[in-house]
N, C-alpha and C positions, 0 to 999 in steps of 0.2 A: 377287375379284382384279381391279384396277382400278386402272391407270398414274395418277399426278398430271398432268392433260390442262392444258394454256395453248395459248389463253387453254380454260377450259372448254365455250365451246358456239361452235365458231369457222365462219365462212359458206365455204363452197368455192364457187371458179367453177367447178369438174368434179363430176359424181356419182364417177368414179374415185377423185379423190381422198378424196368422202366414204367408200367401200366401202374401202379401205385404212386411214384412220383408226378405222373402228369396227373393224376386226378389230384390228388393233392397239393399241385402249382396252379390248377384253379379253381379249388374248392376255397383255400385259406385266404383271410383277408390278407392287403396288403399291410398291414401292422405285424405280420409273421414273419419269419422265419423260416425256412425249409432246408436242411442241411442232406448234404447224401455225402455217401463213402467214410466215415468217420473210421479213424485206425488209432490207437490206442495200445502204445505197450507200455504195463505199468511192473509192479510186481507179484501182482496175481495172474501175470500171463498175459498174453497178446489180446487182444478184444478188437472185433470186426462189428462197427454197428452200420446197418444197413442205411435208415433214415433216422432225424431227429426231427421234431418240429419246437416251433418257440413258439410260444402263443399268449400273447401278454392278458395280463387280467383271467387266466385259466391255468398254466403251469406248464411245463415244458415235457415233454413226450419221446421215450426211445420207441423207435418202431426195426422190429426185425419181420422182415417180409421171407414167404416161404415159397413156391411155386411149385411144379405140377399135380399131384395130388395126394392132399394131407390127409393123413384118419387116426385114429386113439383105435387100440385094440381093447379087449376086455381087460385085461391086465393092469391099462391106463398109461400102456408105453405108446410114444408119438411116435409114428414113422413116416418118410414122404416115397411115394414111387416113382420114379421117373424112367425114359429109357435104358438108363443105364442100371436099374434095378431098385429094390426097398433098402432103405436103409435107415436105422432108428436115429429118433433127433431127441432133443430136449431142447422145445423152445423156452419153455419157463425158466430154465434155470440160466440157458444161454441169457437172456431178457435180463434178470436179475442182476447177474455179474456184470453184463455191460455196463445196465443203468449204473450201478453203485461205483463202479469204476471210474467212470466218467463222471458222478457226482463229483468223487475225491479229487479229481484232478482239479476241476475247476475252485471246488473249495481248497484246496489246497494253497491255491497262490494270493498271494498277500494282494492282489487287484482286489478280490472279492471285499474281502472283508468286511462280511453284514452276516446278518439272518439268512438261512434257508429258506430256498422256494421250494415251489412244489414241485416233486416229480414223479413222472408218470413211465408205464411203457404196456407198448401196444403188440400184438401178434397180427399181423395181415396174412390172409389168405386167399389171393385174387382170384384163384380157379376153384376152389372149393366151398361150396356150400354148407353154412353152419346153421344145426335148427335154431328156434329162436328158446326154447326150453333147455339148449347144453348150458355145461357147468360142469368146471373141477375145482378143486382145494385150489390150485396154484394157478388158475385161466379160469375166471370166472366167465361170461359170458359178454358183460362191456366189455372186456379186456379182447376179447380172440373179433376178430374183422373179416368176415368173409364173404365171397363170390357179389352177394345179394346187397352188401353193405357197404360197397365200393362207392357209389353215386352220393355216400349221406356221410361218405369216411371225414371228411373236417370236421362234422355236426360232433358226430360220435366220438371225436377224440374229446372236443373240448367237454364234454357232458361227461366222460369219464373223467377227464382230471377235476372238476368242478364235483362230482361226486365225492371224490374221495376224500375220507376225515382222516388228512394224516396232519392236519396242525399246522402245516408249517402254509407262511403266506404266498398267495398268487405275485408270480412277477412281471414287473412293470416293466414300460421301455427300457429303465436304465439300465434295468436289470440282461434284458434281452443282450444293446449294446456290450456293455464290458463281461458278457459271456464268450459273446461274438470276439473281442480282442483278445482274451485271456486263451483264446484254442488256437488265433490265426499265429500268436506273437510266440508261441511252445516253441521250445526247440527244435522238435520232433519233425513241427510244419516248417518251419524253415529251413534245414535240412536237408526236405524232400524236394523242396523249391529247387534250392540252390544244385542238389549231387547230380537232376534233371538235366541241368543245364550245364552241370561238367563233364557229363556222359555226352550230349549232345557237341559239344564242342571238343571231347578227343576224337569222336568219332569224324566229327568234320575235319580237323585239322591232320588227323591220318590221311584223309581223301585229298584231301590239299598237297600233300606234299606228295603223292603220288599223282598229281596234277604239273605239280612246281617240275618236278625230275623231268617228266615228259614234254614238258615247252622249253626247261631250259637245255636239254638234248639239242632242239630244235632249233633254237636261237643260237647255240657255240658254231656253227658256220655259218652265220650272220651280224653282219656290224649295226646295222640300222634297221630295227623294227618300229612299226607301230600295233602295240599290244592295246584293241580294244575290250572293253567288257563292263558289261553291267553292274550296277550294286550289290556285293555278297560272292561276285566272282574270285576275290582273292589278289586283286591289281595291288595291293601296296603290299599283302606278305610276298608275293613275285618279285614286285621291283625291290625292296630288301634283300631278297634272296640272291637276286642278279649282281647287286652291286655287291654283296662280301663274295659270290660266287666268282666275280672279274679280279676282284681284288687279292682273292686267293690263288686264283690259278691252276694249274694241276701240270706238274713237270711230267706225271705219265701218260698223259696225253699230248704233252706238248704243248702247252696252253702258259704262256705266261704270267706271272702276276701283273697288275697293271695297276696306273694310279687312276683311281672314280673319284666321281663325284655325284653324288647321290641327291634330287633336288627335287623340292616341291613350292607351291605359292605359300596352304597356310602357316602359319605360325605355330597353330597347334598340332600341325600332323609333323612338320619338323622336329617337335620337343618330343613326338612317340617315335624318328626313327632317329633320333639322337641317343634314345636312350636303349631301344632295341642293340645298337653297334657299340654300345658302351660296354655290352657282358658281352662281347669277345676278345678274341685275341688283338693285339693291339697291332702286329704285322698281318688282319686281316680285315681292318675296319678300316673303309673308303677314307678317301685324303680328306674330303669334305662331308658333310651333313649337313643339312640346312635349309634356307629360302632361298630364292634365287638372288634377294633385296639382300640377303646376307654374304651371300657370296660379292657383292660388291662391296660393301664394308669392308668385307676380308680384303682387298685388293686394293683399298684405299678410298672407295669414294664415303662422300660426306650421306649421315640420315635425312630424313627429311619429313615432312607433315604426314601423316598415315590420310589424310583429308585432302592432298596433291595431287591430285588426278596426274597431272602436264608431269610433276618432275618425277612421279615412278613408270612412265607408261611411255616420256620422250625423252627427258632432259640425262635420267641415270642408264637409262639403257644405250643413249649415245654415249656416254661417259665410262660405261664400261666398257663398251667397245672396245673404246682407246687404249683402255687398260689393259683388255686382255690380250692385245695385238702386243702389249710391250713389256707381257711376262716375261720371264725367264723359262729358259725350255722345260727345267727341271717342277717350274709351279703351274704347268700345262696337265692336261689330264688325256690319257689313254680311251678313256669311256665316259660318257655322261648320261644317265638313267637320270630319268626325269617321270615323277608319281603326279597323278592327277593336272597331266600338260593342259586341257583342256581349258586350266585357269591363266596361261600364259600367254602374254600378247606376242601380234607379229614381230614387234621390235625386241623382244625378249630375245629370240634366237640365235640373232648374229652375234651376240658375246656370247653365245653357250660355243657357237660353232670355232667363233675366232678361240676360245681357248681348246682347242684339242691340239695336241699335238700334230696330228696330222687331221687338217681339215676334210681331206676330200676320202678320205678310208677310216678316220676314228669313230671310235663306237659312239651311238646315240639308240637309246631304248628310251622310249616313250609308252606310260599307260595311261589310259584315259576313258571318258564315259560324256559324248556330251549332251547326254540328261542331265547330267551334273552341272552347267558350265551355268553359274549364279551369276557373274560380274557380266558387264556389258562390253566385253572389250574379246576378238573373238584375234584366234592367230596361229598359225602351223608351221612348220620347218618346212623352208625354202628348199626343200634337199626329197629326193624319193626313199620311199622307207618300206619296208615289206609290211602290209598289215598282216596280223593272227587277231583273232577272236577269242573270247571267253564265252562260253554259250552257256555256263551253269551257274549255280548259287549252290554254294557250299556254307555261307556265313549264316541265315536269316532263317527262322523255321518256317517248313510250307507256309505257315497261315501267315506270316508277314511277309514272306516274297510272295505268295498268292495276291496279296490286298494291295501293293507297285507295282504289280507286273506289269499292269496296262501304260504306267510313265516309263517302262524301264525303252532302252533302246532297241530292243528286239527279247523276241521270245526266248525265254530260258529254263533249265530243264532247274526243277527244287528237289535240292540234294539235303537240305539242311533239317531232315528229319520233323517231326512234330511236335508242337507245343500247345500253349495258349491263345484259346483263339484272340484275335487282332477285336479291340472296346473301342468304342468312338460315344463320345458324351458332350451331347448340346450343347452351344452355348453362344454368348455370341463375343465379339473379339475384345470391345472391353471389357469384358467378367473373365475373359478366357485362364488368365494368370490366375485370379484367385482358385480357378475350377481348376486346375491344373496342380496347384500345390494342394486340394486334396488328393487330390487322386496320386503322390507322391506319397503322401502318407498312408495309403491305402495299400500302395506296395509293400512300402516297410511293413504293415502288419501282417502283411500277407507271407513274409518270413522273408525276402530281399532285404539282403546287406544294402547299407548306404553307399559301399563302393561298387554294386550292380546299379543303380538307380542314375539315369540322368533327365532334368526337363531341357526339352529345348524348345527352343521360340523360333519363328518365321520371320519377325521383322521386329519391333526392339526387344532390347537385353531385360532378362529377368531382374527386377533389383537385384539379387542376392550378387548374379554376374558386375552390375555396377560398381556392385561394392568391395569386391574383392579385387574386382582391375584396379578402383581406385585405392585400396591399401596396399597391395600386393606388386603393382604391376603385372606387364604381358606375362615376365617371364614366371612368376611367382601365382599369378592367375589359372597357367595353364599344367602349373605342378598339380594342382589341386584337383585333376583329372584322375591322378593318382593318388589320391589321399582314401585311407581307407576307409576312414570314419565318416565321410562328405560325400552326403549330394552332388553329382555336379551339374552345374548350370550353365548352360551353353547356346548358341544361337546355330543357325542350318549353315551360316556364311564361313564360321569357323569351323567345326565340325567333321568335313571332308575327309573319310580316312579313318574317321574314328568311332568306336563304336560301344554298346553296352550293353550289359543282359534284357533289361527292362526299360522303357524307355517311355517319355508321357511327351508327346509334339502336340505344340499349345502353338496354335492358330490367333495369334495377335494381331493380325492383318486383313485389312481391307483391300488392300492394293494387291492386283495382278500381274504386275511387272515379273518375268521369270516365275510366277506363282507355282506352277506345273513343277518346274526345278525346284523349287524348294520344298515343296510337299513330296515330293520325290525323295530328294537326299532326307529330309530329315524321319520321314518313315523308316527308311531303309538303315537307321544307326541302331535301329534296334533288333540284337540278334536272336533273345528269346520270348520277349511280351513286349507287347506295344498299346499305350493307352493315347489316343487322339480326340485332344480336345478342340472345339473349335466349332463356328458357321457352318451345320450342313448344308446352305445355300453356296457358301462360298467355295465348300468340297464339290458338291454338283458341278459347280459351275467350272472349277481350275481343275478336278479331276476326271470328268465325266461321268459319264454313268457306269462305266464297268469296276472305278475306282469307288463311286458312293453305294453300290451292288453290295461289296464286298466288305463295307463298313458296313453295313447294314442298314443302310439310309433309305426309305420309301422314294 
């Protein structure tokens, strides 16, 4: 027996107040309700309500919880004493204001729209002993909770709102529910959600780029590296930064500008650094951007089946060979920065190589992660390359770089500040979609914009992705990543590089081919909340134990 608690694991600035919430997460049936932290500014002033309960079929209850030790003088003024000395309260009237406040709010929004329920509010006093004979005008004696009253505090709440003759009727489920929506969906809550996670992320991206300065120092008296690192290390804003950083130059150094080519496999991570090199200067945006499948187009070869195995992995990479041995000097490239290489075949290389300008001194920067490497096709540059390391996470907050760490490729230190802890919800793989798109919508109430929110799948495509590839096509599909108004709907295969505030990886698969990998990348797209639906058998089993640990899995 266990109240539906919001938020679920909530931080108290008092131990009183923790000692009240645990009795009351298992005192209350699970038909409850249990609210903590409620903030409310309206225009009667700020209002801090400690706990609320819902209690259907009884009426709904503000509770302001008080700690260490409470007394009424002869006067009838409250005061509490703590170490830091006496100081006078007024719980009753604090109580009052709340309640009504937050009455008004909820009635106030056109969701409501019905009759008043009932309401209540309570005074808890966990360390303080109340006779059973007190009583004032404004705390009558149900009304104040003390010391002795802790173990019976569900009973007694509900016996007080069940007591009281104020008229108005007891509320039902529904009533619970769209109470519940009308507080998550406020502005106020959303907001809080979202300003969380823009604080979170200037703060990371400050540390990033005092990250970026320090490698790329590092890498200007070097032509050929291999930049490895894990997920949330910062590998694609680096090789961004690299390739306008070659392309630009610096005459006070002595550094001249050069022509890049800036590459990766997916399709979707190409159309983010297409559009990243699009708001610069135009004398400092790489010659290329793109696929590496693209870069032969460019050059003249013909497309071909996305379902080809033979002709993208033998037939076009001999064929660009050809091609790029028979450019023109001027359509050679100085540098080649290559993002997420790890997806690139051995035959891939030798037309990245044959097009440099000068093969045996031109630049090649490669990043990579190969916990990441999904495809079955595995391959490296023929050539020696200096490796550097990325040993931190700057992107993902502790509790979601915490919950991969164990797939990532080595230990990393979590830079990426705190959030919400990391949800994993049952289920099994064919229900997993429909479980999945609640729990999308559980965001959005939760005050996430539609353009923080993405689901992504393991192994096939969400309809909603079906359907939009097939109106829209690849390239009109993967605009939609940018749409402000839209969910988007994605798979681990595409995904690579890209990432989202809130994120729900829906576990559609049976099969453990690469499983590790893709429970891997597709946790890891999520930079401030992560909801994972899916098989905990099949988490055990593709994540181990220190991954199903950390989801909370028995």
């Amino acid at each position: 027996m266990t109240a539906r608690l919001v938020p679920p694991d909530p931080a108290f600035t008092t131990q009183s107040e923790a000692v009240v919430w645990e009795a009351l997460c298992t005192q209350l049936d699970d038909d409850c309700v249990l609210m903590a932290n409620l903030r409310l500014v309206g225009d009667g002033g700020d209002h801090e309500i400690d706990l609320m309960a819902l209690i259907p079929d009884a009426g709904i209850v503000v509770i302001e919880v008080k700690g260490a030790t409470v007394s009424q003088d002869a006067q009838g003024q409250w005061q509490v004493r703590s170490k830091e000395g006496t100081r006078r309260i007024d719980p009753a009237g604090q109580l009052a204001r709340g309640k009504y406040a937050l009455r008004e709010f909820i009635e106030a929004d056109p969701r409501w729209g019905r009759t008043r329920v009932r309401w209540g509010h309570a005074l808890v006093i966990p360390y303080t002993a109340v006779d059973d004979d007190f009583a004032t005008p404004e705390l009558p004696r149900s009304i104040i909770h003390g010391r002795d009253d802790l173990p019976r505090l569900a009973d007694r709440l509900r016996a007080q709102l069940r007591q009281q003759e104020t008229g108005h009727r007891v509320p039902k489920d529904r009533d619970i529910e769209d109470l519940l929506t009308i507080w998550r969906g406020r502005r106020h809550v959303e907001a809080s959600i979202v300003a969380e996670a823009e604080e979170r992320e200037a703060t990371n991206n400050a540390q990033l780029t005092q990250e970026q300065a320090m490698l790329l120092r590092v890498t200007r008296l070097l032509n050929r590296v291999d930049i490895r690192g894990g997920a949330g290390s910062g590998k694609t804003v680096l090789a961004l930064t690299q390739a306008k950083e070659l392309t630009r130059g610096s005459g006070t150094e002595g550094r001249p500008s050069q022509r890049v080519a800036l590459l990766c496999y997916s399709l979707g991570l190409a159309t983010y650094l297409q559009r990243e090199v699009d708001v610069v200067k135009r004398k400092h945006r790489p010659a290329y951007v793109g696929t590496f499948h693209g870069l032969g187009r460019l050059w003249g070869a013909p497309d071909g089946d996305r379902d080809d195995s033979p002709f993208w992995e033998e037939e076009l990479p001999a064929l660009m060979l050809e091609l790029a041995q028979g450019l023109p000097e001027k359509e050679k490239f100085d540098a080649i920065v290559v993002d997420e290489a790890q997806d690139f075949a051995t035959s891939w290389w030798a037309p990245l190589l044959a097009a440099l300008r000068d093969p045996d001194e031109g630049g090649l920067y490669i990043y990579s992660d190969e916990k990441q490497r999904l495809f079955e096709r595995f391959g490296r540059p023929p050539i020696e390359l200096v490796p550097l390391v990325l040993d931190h996470n700057l992107r993902n907050t502790k509790q979601i770089a915490g919950a991969f760490e164990p797939l990532a490729p080595a230990r990393m230190r979590q830079l990426g500040g705190d959030g919400p802890e990391v949800t994993f919800i049952p289920t099994t793989a064919d229900e997993a979609v429909d479980v999945a798109d609640d729990q999308v919508d559980q965001l959005l109430d939760a005050g996430w914009e539609p353009r923080h929110v993405a689901l992504i799948t393991t192994q096939s495509r969400h309809p909603q992705q079906i359907e939009l590839t097939e109106h829209r096509g690849q390239e009109g599909y993967w605009a939609s990543f940018w749409d402000a108004d839209e969910v988007f709907y994605g798979n681990v295969l595409g995904c690579k590089g890209m990432e989202r505030r809130a994120v729900v990886l829906c576990i559609n698969s049976d099969a453990t081919a690469r499983a590790a990998e893709r429970l891997y990348v597709g946790m890891s797209r999520a930079t401030d909340q992560l909801v994972v639906v899916g098989d905990p058998a099949w988490v055990r089993e593709v994540g181990g134990y220190e991954v199903a640990r950390k989801l909370g899995l028995p």
